[in-house]
C-alpha positions as CSV (number, residue, x, y, z in Angstrom):
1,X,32.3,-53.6,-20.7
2,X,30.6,-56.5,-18.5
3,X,32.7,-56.5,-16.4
4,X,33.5,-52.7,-15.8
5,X,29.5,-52.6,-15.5
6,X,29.9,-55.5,-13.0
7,X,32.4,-53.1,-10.9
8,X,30.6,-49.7,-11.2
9,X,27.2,-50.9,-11.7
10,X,26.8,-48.4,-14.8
11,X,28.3,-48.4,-18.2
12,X,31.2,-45.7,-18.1
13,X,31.5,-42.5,-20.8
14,X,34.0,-42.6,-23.5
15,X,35.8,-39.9,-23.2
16,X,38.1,-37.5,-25.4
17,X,38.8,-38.6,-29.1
18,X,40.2,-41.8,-29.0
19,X,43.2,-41.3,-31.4
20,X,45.9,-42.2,-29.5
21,X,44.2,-43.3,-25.9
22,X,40.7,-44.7,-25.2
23,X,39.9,-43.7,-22.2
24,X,36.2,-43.9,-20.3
25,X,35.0,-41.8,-17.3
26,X,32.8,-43.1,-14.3
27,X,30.9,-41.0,-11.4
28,X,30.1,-44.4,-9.8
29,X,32.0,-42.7,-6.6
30,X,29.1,-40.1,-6.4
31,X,25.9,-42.4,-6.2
32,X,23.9,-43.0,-3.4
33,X,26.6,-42.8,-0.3
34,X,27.6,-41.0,2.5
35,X,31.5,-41.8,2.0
36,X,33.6,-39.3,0.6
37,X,33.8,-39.4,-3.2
38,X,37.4,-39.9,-3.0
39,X,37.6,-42.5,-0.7
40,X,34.8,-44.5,-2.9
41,X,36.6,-43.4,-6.1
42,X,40.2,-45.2,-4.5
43,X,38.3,-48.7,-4.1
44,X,36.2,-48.8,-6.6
45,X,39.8,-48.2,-8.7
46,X,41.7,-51.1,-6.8
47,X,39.1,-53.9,-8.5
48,X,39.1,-52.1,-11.7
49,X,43.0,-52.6,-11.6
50,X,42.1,-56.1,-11.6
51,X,40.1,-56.4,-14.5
52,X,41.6,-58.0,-17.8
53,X,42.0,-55.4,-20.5
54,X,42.4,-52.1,-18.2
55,X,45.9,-50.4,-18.8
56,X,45.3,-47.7,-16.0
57,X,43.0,-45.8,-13.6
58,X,42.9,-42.8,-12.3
59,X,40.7,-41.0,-9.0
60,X,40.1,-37.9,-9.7
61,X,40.3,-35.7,-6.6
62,X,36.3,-35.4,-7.4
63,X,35.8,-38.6,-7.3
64,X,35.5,-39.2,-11.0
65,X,37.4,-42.3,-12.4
66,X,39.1,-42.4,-15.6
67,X,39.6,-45.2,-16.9
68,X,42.1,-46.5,-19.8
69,X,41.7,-49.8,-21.7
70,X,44.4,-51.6,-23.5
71,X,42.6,-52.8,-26.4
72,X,39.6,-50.4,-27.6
73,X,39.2,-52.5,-30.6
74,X,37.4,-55.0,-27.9
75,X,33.9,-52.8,-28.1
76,X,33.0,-54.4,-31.5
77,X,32.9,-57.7,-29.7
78,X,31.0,-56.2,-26.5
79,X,28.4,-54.4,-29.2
80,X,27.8,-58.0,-31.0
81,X,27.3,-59.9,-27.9
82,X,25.1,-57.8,-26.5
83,X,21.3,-58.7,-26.7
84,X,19.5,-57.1,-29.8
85,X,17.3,-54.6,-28.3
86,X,13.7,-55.3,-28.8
87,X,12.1,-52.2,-30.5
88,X,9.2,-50.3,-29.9
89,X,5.8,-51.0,-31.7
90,X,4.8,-49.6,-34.5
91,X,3.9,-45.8,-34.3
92,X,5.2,-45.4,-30.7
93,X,8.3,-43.4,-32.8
94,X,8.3,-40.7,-35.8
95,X,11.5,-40.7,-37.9
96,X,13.1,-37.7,-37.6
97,X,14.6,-37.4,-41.0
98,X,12.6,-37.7,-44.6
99,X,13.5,-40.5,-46.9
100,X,13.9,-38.0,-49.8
101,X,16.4,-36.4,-51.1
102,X,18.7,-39.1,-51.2
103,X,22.0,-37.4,-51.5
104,X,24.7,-36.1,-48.1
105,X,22.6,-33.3,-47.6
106,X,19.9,-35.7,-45.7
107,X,21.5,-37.0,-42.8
108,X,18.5,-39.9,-42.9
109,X,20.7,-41.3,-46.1
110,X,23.6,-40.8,-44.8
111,X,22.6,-43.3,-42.0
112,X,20.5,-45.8,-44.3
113,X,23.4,-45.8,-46.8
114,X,25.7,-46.6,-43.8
115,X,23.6,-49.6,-42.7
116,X,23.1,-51.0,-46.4
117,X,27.1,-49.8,-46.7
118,X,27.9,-52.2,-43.6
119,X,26.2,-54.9,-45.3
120,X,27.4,-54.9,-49.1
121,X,30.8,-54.7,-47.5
122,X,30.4,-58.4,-45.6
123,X,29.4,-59.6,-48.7
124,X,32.0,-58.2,-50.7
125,X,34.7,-59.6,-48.0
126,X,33.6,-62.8,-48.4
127,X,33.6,-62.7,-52.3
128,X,37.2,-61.3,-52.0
129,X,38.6,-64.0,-49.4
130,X,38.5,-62.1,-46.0
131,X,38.5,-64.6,-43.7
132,X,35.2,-64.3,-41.4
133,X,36.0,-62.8,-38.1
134,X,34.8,-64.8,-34.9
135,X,35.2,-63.9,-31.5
136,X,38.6,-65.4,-30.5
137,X,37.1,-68.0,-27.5
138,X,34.6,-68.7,-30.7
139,X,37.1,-69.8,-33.1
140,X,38.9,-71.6,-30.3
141,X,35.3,-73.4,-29.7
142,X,35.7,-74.8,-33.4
143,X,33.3,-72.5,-34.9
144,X,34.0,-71.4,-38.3
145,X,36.2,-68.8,-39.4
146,X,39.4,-67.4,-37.8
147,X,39.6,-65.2,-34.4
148,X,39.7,-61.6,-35.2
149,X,42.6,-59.9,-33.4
150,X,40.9,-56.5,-31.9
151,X,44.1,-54.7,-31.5
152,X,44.7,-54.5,-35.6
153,X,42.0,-51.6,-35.3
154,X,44.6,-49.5,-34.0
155,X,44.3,-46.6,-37.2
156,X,42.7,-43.2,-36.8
157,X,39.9,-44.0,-38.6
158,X,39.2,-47.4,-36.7
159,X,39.7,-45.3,-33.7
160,X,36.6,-42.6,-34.4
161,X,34.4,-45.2,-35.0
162,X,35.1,-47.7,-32.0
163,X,35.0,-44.5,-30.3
164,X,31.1,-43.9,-31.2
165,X,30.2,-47.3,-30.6
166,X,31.8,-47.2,-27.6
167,X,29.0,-44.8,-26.3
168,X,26.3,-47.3,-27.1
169,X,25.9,-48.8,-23.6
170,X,25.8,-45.7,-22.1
171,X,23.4,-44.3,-24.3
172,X,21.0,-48.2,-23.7
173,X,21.9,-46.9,-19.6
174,X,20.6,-43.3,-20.7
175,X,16.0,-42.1,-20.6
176,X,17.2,-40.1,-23.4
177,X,19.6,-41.7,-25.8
178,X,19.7,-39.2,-28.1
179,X,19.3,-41.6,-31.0
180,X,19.2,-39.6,-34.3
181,X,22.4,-37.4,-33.6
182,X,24.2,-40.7,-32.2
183,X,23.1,-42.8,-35.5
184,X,24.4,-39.6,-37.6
185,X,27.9,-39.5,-36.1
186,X,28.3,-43.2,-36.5
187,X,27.2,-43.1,-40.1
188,X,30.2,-40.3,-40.7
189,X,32.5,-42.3,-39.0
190,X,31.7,-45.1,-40.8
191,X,31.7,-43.9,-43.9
192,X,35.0,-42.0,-44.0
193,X,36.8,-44.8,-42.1
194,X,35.4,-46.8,-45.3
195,X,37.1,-44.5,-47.7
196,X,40.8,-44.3,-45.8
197,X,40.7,-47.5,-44.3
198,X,39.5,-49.7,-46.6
199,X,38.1,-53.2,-45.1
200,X,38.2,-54.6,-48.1
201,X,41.3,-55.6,-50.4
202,X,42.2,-53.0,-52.9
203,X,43.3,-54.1,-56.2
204,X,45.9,-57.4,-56.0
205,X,46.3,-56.7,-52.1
206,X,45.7,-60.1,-50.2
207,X,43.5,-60.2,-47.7
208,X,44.6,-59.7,-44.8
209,X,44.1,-59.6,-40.5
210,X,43.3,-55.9,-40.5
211,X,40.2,-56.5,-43.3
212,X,38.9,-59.1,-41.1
213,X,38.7,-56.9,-38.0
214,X,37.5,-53.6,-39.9
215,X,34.7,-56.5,-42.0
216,X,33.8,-57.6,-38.4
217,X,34.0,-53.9,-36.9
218,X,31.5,-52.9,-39.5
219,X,28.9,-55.5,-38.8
220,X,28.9,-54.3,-35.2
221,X,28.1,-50.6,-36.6
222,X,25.5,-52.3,-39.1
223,X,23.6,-54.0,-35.6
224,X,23.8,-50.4,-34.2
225,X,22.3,-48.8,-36.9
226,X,19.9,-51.6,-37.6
227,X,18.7,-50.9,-33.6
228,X,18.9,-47.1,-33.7
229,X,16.6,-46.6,-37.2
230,X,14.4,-49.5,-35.3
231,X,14.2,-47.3,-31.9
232,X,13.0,-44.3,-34.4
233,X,10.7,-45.9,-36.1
234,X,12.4,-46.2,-39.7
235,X,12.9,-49.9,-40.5
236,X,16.4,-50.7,-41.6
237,X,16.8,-50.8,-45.6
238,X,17.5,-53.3,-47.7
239,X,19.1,-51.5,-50.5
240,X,19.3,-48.3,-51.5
């Protein structure tokens, strides 16, 4: 994401679903020039070609780019390495949701429970064996625990939720982030890609590369959440 931000000077959009593609869209060809759109679009396209990780770009004939990246499982690292975001002081924001009733029908517990979710599930990992994920120029640095592989979070369920994270510099870019709905669609995601795709070993499973990266996918959701409750006022739980 840097270096796509580097290139167009503005995080790009996800776009679409992200269940088989992931693909992002960019309008850096329409700011602030008095060039065709198009002809913008075409350059702007020939150094994104040459960036590590993008599979393919198209120009859109209205300038739009759209651009495909080979390994969407890369966002998790992006989202951790990202500065935390510092949050705003004390009654400058009203949570928008009530901490009662504590059951689905609240989206406010569905995105505490998420973040508390996020973390029981680290510490179940490690209890379990799951190797702790590292970035992969980390582990080669000789800091502990093995290099996750990014392209293991290749399943549906992976997919929705790199696919909501993947909106989160966009939305840091954006005056109006839009941060309770955002924090509710990642809590959903989260949640049902910890029901079908199970970071954790099941029974006598071993542990194993994929439960590493879905372990290290949901401490990247866990910093989101963590910053959007902080953004809104609501201080990130403890337990619930």
């Amino acid at each position: 994401m840097e270096a796509l931000c580097g290139v167009l000077g503005a995080p790009p959009v996800p776009q679409g679903s992200w269940e088989r593609d992931a693909w992002f869209v960019s309008t850096a060809a329409l700011r602030g020039t008095a060039e065709a759109p198009a002809e913008v679009a075409e350059r702007l396209a020939a150094r994104l070609r040459t960036v590590p990780g993008i599979r393919r770009v198209d120009v859109r004939p209205n300038g739009f780019l759209v651009i495909g990246v080979a390994t969407p499982g890369e966002i998790v690292e992006d989202v951790l390495a990202a500065p935390v975001a510092v949050p705003p002081p004390p009654g400058a924001s009203v949570a928008p949701w009530p901490d009662f009733p504590r059951t689905w029908d609240n989206p406010g517990f569905a995105v505490r429970y998420a973040y508390v979710r996020a973390g029981a599930v680290q510490r179940w990992a490690r209890d379990l064996g799951v190797p702790a994920g590292v970035r992969a120029g980390a582990a080669a640095g000789g800091a502990a625990g093995a290099a996750v592989r990014p392209e293991l979070l290749d399943g549906p369920f992976d997919r929705a939720v790199l696919r909501v994270l993947a909106e989160l510099p966009s939305r840091r870019d954006s005056r109006d982030p839009g941060w309770a709905a955002y924090l509710e669609r990642l809590a959903e995601a989260y949640h049902t890609a910890v029901e079908r795709a199970a970071p954790i070993p099941r029974g006598d499973e071993p542990p194993t590369g994929v439960h590493a990266a879905r372990v290290r996918m949901g401490e990247a959701v866990r910093r989101v959440l963590g910053e959007g409750l902080a953004e809104l006022g609501v201080a990130p739980p403890g337990k619930i």
